[in-house]
C-alpha positions, 0 to 999 in steps of 0.5 A, spaced: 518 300 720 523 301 714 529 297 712 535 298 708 539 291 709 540 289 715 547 287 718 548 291 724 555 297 726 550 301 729 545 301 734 541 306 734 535 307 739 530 313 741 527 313 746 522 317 751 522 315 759 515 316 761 513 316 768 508 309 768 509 303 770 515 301 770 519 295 773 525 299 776 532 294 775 533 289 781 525 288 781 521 281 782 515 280 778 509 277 781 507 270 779 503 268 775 504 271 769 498 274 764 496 276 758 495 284 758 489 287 756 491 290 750 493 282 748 500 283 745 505 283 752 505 279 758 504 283 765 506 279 771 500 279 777 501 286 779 500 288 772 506 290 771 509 288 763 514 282 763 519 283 758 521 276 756 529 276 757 531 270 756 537 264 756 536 257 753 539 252 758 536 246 755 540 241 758 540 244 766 536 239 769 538 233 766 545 235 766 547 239 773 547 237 779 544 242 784 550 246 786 551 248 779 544 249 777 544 255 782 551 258 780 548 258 774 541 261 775 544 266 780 549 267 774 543 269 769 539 273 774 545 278 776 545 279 769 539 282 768 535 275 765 528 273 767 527 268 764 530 261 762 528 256 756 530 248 759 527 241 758 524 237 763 527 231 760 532 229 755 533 224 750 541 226 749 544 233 750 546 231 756 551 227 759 547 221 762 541 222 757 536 221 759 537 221 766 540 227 770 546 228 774 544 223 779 543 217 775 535 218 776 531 216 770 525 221 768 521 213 766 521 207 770 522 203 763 526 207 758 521 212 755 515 209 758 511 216 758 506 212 762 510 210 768 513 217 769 518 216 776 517 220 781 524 220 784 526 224 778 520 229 777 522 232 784 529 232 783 527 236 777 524 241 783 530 244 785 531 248 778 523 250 778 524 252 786 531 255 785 528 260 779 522 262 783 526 264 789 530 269 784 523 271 781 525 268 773 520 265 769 521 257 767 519 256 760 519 248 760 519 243 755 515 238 757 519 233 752 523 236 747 520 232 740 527 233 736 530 237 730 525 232 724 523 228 729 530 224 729 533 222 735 536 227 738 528 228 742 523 224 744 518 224 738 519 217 737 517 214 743 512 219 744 509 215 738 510 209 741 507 210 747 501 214 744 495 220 745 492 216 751 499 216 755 501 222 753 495 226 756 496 221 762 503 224 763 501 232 761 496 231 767 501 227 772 505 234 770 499 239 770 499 236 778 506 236 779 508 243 778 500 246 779 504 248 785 510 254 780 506 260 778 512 261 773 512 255 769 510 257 762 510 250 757 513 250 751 510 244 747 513 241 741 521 242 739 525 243 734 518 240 730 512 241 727 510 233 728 506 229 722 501 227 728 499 232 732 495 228 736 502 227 740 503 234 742 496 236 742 495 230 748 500 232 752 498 240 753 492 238 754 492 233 759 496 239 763 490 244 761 486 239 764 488 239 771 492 246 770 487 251 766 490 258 768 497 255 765 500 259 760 502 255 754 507 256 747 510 251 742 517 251 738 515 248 732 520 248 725 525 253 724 522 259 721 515 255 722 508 260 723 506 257 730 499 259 729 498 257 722 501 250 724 496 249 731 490 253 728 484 250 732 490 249 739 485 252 744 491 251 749 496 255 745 496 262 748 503 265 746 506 264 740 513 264 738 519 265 732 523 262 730 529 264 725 536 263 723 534 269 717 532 276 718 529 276 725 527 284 725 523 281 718 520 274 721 518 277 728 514 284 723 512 279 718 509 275 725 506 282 728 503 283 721 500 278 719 497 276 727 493 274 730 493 278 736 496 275 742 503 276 745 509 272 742 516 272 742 523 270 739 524 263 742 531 262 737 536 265 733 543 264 731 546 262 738 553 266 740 559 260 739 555 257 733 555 258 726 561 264 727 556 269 729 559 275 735 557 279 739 555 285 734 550 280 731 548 278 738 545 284 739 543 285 732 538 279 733 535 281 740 534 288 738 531 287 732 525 281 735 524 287 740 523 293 735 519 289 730 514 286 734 515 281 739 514 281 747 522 279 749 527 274 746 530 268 748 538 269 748 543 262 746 550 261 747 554 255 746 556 251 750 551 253 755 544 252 752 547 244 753 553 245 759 557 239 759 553 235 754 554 233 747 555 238 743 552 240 736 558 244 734 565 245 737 564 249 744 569 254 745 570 253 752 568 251 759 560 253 760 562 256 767 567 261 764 562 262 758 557 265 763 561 271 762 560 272 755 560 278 751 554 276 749 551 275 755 553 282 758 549 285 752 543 282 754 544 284 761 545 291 758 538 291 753 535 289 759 537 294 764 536 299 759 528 297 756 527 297 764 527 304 764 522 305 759 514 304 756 517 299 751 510 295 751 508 302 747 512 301 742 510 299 735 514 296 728 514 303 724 509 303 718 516 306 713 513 313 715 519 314 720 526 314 718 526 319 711 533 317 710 539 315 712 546 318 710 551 313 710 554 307 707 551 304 700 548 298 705 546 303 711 540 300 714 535 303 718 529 299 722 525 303 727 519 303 732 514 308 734 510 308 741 503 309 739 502 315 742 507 318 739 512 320 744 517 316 743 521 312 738 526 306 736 530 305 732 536 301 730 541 303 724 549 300 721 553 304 717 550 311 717 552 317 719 546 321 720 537 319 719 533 323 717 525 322 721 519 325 719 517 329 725 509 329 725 510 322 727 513 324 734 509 329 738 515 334 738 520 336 733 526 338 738 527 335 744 532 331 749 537 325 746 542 321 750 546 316 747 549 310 750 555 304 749 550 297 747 557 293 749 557 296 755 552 300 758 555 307 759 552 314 757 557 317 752 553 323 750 547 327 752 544 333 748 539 336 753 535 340 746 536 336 740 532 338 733 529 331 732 528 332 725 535 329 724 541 327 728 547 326 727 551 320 729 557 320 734 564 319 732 567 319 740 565 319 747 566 312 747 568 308 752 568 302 747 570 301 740 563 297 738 561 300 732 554 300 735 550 305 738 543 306 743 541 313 743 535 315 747 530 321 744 525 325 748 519 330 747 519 333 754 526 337 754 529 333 761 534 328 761 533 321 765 537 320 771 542 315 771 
């Protein structure tokens, strides 16, 4: 991969649709998940690969009652959205932390990981049941430690009650859920903790009674997971973290291993720090062209729905489902469907020879390892320049899409793709970003 700057006008995408095993738009994954046999993605039960394409939700059990969980999980799923991050308790980014919509409490005696109530943890079965049926994948923390260990998670009670409970709790939890093949455990939170005993104690105890349960940590922000937890044996996914350069962070991540499927857990949210839509994107496509197996999406205000805020929410939760974007990943995710994206590799730098533009044009690409089609994401350039002993062919088709929209604007059934030029109409949106498709075979994909 070669980077020249990075803030994002123009996405740039190339592209070959291969006949392979590819999950069509609409299809169900088949629970439980696993780790593919190349070791860098997941594939579901069918061995169909399993792009993680996700929405943080932290606050949906504890905050919403059973009729806005649907509307929400329906929401997310008619998007295009697999995949959902959500705390099974929380301390305070809920209205009635910690207990849920019901007035239920997650303990019998507040923050007693030994008395876990059981009228609670069914209720919390409505989102897992939910989830199921719409064939998405819960990536669920089993208690959210808190940014510094502060209060706004449970890391301090979780040091009160010590290992001995917490590994109780994680196999009352292991037993209780063994049922839901879609639940992959998401440890830690927002914390790499002094004592990892803690942590460790809790996914253990689930391991214990749940062996074939996939499991993964948020650690600090721009944390190395597998640097932090070297000797976790029940740590089977890593994650990125990053609020910085996302395509450096998840290349760094894919350069320096170890070989097993990660993906981009958190990056700036849309609605907070000021960041639009453009940026969004940027974010998404620049974890999947650099390494990573999926990306979680956030948006304020519905990672904490009507729960206390970190920043100013926008607007209501419901009408902030329909964000710009939301929509953008929806069409990510309708496009990467279509396409061998499990193939593709960050690019060593050989690939994009030059890229004719602004002074701060940028260039990131990725190339499938058989050579037969390539991805690349460009800003502020008006042509590239690639090397054509990458790519099987020198020539071949190339179809340019809207990101914002989803739309086919332009298809050239023969292109040289030893340079290509970018469109300057034809666009049903005025984004300033492209996804461009490229093939070696000479035919276009129907639409």
């Amino acid at each position: 991969m070669q980077i020249i700057g990075f803030t994002m006008r123009i996405v740039f995408v190339l592209l070959i649709f291969l006949a392979g095993r590819v999950m069509p738009a609409g299809a169900e994954a088949r629970f439980p998940l696993r780790i593919a046999a190349s070791g860098t993605y997941l594939e579901d039960a069918d061995g169909k690969p399993f792009l993680i394409t996700g929405d943080a939700a932290w606050s949906l059990i504890a905050d919403l009652p059973p009729e806005d969980a649907d509307l929400y999980i329906a929401d997310r799923k008619a998007r295009g959205f697999n995949t959902i991050l959500v705390s099974l308790i929380e301390h305070e980014f809920a209205r009635n932390a910690p207990n849920n919509a019901a007035g239920i409490a997650p303990f019998l005696a507040p923050g007693d990981f030994a008395r876990p109530n059981d009228h609670y943890f069914a209720d919390a079965e409505h989102v897992l049941d939910a989830a199921r049926r719409a064939g998405m994948l819960v990536l669920l923390a089993p208690a959210y430690a808190g940014a510094n260990g502060g209060p706004q998670g449970w890391y301090t009670k979780m040091a009160a009650a010590g290992p001995d409970a917490l590994r109780a709790y994680g196999r009352y939890l292991g037993k209780r859920y063994a049922r839901y093949p879609n639940i992959i455990w998401v440890q830690g939170g927002d914390y790499d903790p002094p004592d990892r005993a803690l942590v460790d104690a809790l996914a253990k105890g689930i391991a214990e009674v749940a062996p074939g349960a996939l499991q993964t940590v948020h650690g600090n922000r721009d944390s190395v997971t597998a640097a932090y937890w070297p000797d976790a044996k029940w740590l089977s996914i890593d994650t990125v973290y990053t609020y910085g350069d996302v395509a450096a962070a998840v290349q760094a991540r894919y350069r320096a291993g170890p070989h097993r499927p990660f993906f981009l857990i958190e990056a700036l949210y849309e609605g907070e720090h000021g960041v639009k839509t453009e940026e969004i994107r940027k974010i998404a496509y620049g974890a999947l062209l650099s390494g990573a197996s999926g990306q979680v999406f956030g948006n304020n205000p519905v990672w904490h729905f009507g729960g206390p805020a970190l920043y100013e929410t926008p607007a209501d939760w419901r009408k902030s489902l329909d964000s710009e974007g939301a929509k953008s990943i929806g069409h990510l995710a309708t496009l990467f469907q279509r396409f061998e994206w499990w193939k593709l590799k960050p690019d060593d730098g050989r690939f994009v020879r030059h890229v004719e533009g602004a002074p701060s044009a940028t260039a990131l690409s990725a190339v499938a390892g058989d050579g037969t089609f390539a991805v690349a994401y460009i800003q502020g350039a008006v042509a590239l320049d690639f090397d054509p002993t990458v790519l099987a062919a020198a020539s071949g088709a190339v179809e340019w899409y809207d990101p914002s929209t989803g739309a086919l604007a332009v298809a050239e059934p023969e292109a040289d793709l030893r340079r290509l030029v970018v469109p300057t109409s034809s666009k049903v949106s005025d984004a300033g970003d492209w996804l461009v498709v490229l093939r070696t075979d000479g035919g276009l994909q129907d639409n």
